[in-house]
C-alpha positions, -999 to 999 in steps of 0.1 A, spaced: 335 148 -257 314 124 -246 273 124 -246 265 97 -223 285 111 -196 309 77 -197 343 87 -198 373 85 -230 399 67 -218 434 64 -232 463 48 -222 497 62 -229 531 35 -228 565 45 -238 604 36 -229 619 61 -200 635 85 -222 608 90 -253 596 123 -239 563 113 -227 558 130 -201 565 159 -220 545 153 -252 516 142 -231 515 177 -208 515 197 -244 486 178 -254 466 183 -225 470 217 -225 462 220 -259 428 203 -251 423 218 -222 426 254 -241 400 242 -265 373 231 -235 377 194 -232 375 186 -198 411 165 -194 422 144 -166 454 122 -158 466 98 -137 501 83 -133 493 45 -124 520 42 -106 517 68 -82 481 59 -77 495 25 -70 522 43 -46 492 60 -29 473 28 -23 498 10 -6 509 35 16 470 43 29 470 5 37 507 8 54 523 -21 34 555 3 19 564 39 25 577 41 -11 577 31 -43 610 11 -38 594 -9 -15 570 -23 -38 588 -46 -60 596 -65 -29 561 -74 -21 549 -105 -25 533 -108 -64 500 -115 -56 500 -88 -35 514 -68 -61 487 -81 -83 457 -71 -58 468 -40 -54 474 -36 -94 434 -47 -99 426 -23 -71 446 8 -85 423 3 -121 394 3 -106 400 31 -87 414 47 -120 385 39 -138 356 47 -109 375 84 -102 374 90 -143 336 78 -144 327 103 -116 346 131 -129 327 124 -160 292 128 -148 299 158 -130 313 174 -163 292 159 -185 322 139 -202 362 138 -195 390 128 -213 411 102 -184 445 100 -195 468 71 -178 503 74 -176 521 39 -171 543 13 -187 531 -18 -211 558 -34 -198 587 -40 -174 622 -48 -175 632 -65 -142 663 -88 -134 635 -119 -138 625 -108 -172 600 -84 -188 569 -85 -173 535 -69 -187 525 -39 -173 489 -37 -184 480 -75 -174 443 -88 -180 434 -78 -146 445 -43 -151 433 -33 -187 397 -54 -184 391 -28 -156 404 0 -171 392 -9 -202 408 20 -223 393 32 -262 430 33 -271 465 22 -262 490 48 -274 526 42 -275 548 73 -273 585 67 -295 614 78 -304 647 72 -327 667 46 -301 697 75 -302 673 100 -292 660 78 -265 699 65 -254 707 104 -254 679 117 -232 686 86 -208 722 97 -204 716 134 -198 689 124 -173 709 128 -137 679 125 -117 676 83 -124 701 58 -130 691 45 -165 723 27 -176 703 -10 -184 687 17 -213 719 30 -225 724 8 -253 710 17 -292 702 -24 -299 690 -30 -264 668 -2 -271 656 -14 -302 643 -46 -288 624 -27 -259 612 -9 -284 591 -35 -304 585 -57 -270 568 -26 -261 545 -29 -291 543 -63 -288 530 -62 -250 507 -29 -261 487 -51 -285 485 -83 -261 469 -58 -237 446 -41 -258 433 -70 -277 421 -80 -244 394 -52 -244 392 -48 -283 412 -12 -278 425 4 -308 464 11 -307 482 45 -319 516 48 -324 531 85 -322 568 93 -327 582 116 -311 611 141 -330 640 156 -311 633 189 -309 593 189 -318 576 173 -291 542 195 -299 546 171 -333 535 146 -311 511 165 -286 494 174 -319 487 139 -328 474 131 -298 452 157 -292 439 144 -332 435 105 -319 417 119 -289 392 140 -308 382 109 -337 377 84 -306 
């Protein structure tokens, strides 16, 4: 925990289907249970939130058909936010853990675009980048069972396996930006508190 009442903040990427969500709820609980003051954010609903206070889209559907710089504004707007909420939450606990849940990159129709640009991870400016994984089967089967979103553009092993290292690939672009470390945690079938457990290990040596 921090002594200087500035806040730890860690990024976490990974592919729909690696079990993120998942493997980053364990982990919080698990610190939470041992008294670290923990916080997260999804980016994209704090995004989602912004928009709709300023009345530009009433969903998250909407927003890929803004204009990009709006997108963009909006993108800078959402970290600063992130990163002011995290810096006051830290001062009145005397140090926080800020957890931000969001993609390092995109897969659109246009190409794959970078989700942590420079003028979202300057102002975040994260300690660490950590990329959640999985086996590309595991991922491909978790897709599949998932009935809640259509996920077929994922359903493919070697397709996988490039999004896989492009995720890496954008993940260290981004955090060579702001000299952030990166971590890499796989995540087996079965034995996500594997994972959570490595997490909770980067958190505590940052």
């Amino acid at each position: 925990m921090s002594v200087d009442g500035e806040p730890k903040i860690f990024v976490v990427v990974g592919l729909p289907g690696v079990g993120k969500s998942t493997v980053l709820n364990m982990a919080i609980n698990r610190l939470r249970e041992e008294g670290y003051s923990v916080e997260l954010i999804n980016f994209g609903d704090f995004m989602l939130k912004l928009l709709v206070s300023k009345g530009l889209v009433r969903s998250r559907d909407e927003i890929r058909k803004l204009p990009l710089r709006v997108q963009q504004e909006v993108q800078a707007k959402a970290a600063e936010g992130i990163r002011e909420y995290f810096s006051r939450r830290a001062m009145s606990s005397r140090g926080l853990i800020g957890f931000v849940d969001t993609h390092a990159m995109v897969k659109t129709p246009t190409g794959v675009w970078p989700g942590l640009p420079e003028h979202v991870i300057r102002r975040l400016r994260p300690h660490t980048i950590i990329i959640v994984e999985s086996s590309p089967e595991d991922i491909v089967s978790r897709q599949l069972r998932d009935l809640t979103r259509a996920r077929r553009d994922y359903a493919n092993v070697e397709l996988v396996k490039e999004l896989l290292m492009l995720n890496r690939v954008f993940s260290v672009a981004s955090a060579v930006l702001v000299g952030a470390s990166i971590a890499v945690v796989f995540n087996v079938e079965g034995r996500p508190e594997m994972a959570a457990e490595e997490i909770v290990n980067i958190v505590k040596h940052v």
